[in-house]
C-alpha positions in Angstrom: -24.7 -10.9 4.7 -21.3 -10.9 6.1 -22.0 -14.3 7.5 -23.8 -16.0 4.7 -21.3 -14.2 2.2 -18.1 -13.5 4.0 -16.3 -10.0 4.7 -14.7 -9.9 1.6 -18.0 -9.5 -0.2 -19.0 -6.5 1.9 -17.4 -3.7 0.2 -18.9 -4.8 -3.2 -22.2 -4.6 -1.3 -21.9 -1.5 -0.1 -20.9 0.4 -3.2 -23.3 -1.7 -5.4 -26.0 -0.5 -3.4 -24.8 3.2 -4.4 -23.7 2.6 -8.0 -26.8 2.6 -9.3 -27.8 5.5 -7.5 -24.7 7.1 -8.6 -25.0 6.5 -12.3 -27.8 9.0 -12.8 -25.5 11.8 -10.8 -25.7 13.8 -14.5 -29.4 13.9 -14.6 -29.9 15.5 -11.1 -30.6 19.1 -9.9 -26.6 20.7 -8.9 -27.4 20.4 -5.2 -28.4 16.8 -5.3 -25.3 15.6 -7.0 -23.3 17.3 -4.5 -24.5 15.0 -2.2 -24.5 12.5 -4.0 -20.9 13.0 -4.8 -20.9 13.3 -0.8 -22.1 9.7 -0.3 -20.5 7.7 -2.8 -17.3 8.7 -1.9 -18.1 8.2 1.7 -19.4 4.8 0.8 -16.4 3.9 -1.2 -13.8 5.0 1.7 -15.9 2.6 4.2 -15.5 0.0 2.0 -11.9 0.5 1.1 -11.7 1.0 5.1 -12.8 -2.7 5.3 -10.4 -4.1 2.9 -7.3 -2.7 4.4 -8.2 -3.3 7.7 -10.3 -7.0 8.0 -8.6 -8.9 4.7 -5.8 -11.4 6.3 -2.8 -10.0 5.8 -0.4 -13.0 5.4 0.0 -12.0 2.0 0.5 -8.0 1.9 1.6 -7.6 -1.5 -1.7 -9.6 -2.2 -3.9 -7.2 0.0 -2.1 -4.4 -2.0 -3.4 -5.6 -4.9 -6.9 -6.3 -4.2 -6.7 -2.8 -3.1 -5.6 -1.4 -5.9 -8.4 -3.4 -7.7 -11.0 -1.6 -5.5 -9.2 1.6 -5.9 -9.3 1.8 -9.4 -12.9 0.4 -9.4 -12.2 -2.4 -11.5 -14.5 -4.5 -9.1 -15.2 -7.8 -11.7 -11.4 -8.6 -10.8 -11.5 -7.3 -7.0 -14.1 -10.3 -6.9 -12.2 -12.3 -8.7 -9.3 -11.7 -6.7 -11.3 -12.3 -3.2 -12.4 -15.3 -4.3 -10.3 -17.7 -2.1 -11.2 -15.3 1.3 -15.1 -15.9 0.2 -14.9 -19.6 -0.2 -12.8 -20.0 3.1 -15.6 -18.5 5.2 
């Protein structure tokens, strides 16, 4: 995936294949969404891992924001703001 779609894709991959998953955390037993609580947070750290660590950083106030985009799970602009890294790979 990472070489067909380029690193900057990965976290979306990685918490999409949790979101849906995650979005029925109200309908579970209480023990179950524990761990699912768990795991998405685990999955979203790895990911956010991946973005401060492997994004170029010639442009740190840009990393910051892409970031920040993550952070605050607005992923439709982290995309959007990835774009140039996906096309360059």
């Amino acid at each position: 995936m990472v070489r067909d779609e380029g690193l900057a894709q990965l976290p979306l991959r990685i918490v999409g294949e949790t979101q849906e998953l995650y979005s029925q955390v109200d309908e579970v037993i209480p023990s179950y969404r524990t761990s699912l609580h768990h795991y998405h947070r685990r999955n979203r750290a790895d990911a956010f891992s991946i973005i401060l660590d492997r994004l170029p950083a010639r442009n740190p106030a840009r990393v910051r924001d892409i970031a920040l985009c993550f952070a605050d799970e607005r992923y439709d602009d982290y995309a959007r703001m990835v774009e140039p890294f996906v096309a360059a790979a």
